[in-house]
N, C-alpha and C positions, 0 to 999 in steps of 0.2 A: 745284797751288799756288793758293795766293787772288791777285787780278791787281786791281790799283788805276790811276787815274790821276793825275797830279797836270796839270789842264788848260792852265796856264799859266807859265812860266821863261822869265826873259831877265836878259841880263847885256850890259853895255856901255855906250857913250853915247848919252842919252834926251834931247840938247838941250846948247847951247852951255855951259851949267855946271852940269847934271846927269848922274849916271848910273845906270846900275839891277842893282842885286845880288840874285839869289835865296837864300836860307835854307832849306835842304828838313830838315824835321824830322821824326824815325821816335821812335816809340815801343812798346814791347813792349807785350800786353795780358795777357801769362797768367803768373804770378808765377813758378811753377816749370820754364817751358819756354824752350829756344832758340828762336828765329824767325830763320833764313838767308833772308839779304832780298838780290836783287840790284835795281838802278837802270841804268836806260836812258835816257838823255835822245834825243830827238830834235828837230829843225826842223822849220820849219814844212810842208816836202814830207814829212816822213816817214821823211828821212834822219839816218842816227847823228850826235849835235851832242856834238863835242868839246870839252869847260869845264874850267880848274879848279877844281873843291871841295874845298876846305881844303889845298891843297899838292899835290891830288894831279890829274893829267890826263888826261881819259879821256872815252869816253861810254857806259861801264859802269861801275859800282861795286856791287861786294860785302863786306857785313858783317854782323856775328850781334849779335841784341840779344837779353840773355838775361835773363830774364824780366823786368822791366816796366823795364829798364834804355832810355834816350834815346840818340838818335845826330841828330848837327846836322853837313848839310856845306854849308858857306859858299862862294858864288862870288866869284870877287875884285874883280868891278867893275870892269874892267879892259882889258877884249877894246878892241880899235882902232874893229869897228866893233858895232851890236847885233845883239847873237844872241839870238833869239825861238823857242819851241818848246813843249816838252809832255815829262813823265816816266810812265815808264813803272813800274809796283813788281810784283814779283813775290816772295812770300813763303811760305815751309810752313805758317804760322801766320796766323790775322789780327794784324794791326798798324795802329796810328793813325799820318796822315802829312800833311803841308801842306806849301805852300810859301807862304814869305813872300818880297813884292817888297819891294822898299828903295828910294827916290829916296833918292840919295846928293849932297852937292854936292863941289866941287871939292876938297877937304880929307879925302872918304870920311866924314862927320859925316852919318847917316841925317836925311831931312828927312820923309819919308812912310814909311809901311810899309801893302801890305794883304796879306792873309792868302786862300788856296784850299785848302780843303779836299780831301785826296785825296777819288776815289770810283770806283765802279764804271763802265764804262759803261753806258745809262741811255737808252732809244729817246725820250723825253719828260721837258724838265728844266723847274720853276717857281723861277724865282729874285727876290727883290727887289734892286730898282736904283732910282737915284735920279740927277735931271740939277736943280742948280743954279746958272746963270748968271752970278749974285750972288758965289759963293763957289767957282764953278770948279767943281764937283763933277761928275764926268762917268762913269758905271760904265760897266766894262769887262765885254763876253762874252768868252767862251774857250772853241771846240767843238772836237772830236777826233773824227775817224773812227775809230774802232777795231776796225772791221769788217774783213771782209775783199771787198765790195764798195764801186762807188759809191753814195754817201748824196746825200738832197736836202738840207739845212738850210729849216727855216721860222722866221723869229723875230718875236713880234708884243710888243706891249704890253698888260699887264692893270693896270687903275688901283686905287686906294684901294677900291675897290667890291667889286672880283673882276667886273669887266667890260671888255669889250671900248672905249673908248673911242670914243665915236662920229663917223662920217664919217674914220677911224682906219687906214690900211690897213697891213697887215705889210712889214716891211721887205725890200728887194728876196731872193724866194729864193736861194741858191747849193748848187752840190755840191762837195763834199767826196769826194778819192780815199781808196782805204784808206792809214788813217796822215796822212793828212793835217791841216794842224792852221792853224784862224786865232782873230784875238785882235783885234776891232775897240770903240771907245766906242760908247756909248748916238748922242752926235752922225753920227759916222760911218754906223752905219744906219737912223736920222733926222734929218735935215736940218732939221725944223721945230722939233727940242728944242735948237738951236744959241741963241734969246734964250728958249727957253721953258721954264720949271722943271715938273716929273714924279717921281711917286713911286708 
C-alpha cells in the first residue's frame, strides 16, 4: 500500500478563548479507480489518539474515494483538554491529503487556518518559515518518527541566501522514539527570534 503522513492534528482548547480543529482532506488521483484509504491518528508518544471526525469516534477510520471523488472529516473542536498528534494514511492507490488547523474562537467562527501537506517519510526536510514580532507571526515544525528505531532530530536555520546564518547555532538536538511525534514554534527552538524577525 502507498503510506503518507499527515505531521500535524490537534483538536481542543489553544487558550482562554480559542480552540483548535483539524480538517483532514483526501482526494482521489485516478479517474477510473477505487483508492481504500484507512486513517490512524495518533499522540504525541505514538499511542492510538481517539477524536471525533464528523460524528463519528475512533482513532481509525476507513473509506473508499472512488475516482477523483473528495472526502473531508472534521474535528469538533471540542475535547476538554488539547489533543496533539500526527495521522497516519494508508491507501491501494496514491491519493492527495492535508490537514488543516483552524483557531476557532468562542462561538466555533474560524479565526486562522494553516494548511500540512500529507507526505512521505523523508530522512532530510527543507522548509520555509517565517518569525514576525510586529505581526505575531511564528511558524510552526512538526517531526514524526516513522521509523522503527530511535532517531536524532537536527534543526537549524537557512536565511534569504540559502546560508547558514552567521555566529548561528542549531537549535538544541533531540530524539525522537519510533512513532514518536513533536510540534514546537520557530521561538520555542530559538529563543533569540522571540523580538527578532527571520525569513
Amino acid at each position: 500500500p502507498f503510506r503518507s503522513y499527515l505531521a500535524q492534528i490537534a483538536n481542543g482548547p489553544a487558550g482562554a478563548d480559542t480552540s483548535l480543529q483539524s480538517v483532514l482532506q483526501f482526494q482521489g488521483l485516478l479517474k477510473y479507480r477505487e483508492a481504500e484509504v484507512v486513517l490512524r491518528l495518533f499522540d504525541q508518544a505514538g499511542i492510538p489518539l481517539t477524536l471525533d471526525l464528523s460524528g463519528h469516534e475512533d482513532s481509525v477510520f476507513e473509506f473508499t474515494l472512488v475516482g477523483r471523488a473528495a472526502r473531508h472529516l472534521v474535528s469538533d473542536g471540542l475535547s476538554n483538554e488539547l489533543a496533539v498528534g500526527y495521522a497516519t494514511i494508508e491507501s491501494g492507490l496514491p491519493i492527495a491529503a492535508q490537514s488543516i488547523l483552524r483557531t476557532l474562537d468562542l462561538n466555533g467562527k474560524p479565526l486562522h487556518e494553516a494548511g500540512v501537506e500529507a507526505t512521505g517519510g523523508r530522512p532530510t526536510v527543507r522548509m520555509p518559515v517565517e518569525r514576525n514580532p510586529l505581526t505575531g507571526l511564528n511558524s510552526g515544525v512538526a517531526v514524526v518518527n516513522v521509523g522503527d528505531k530511535q532517531t536524532l532530530v537536527i534543526i537549524g536555520l537557512i536565511d534569504e541566501s540559502g546560508e547558514k546564518p552567521e555566529g548561528l547555532f542549531n537549535a538544541p538536538d533531540f530524539f525522537l522514539q519510533p512513532g514518536e511525534h513533536r510540534a514546537v514554534f520557530l521561538t520555542e527552538l530559538f529563543d533569540f527570534l522571540v523580538d527578532k524577525p527571520f525569513f
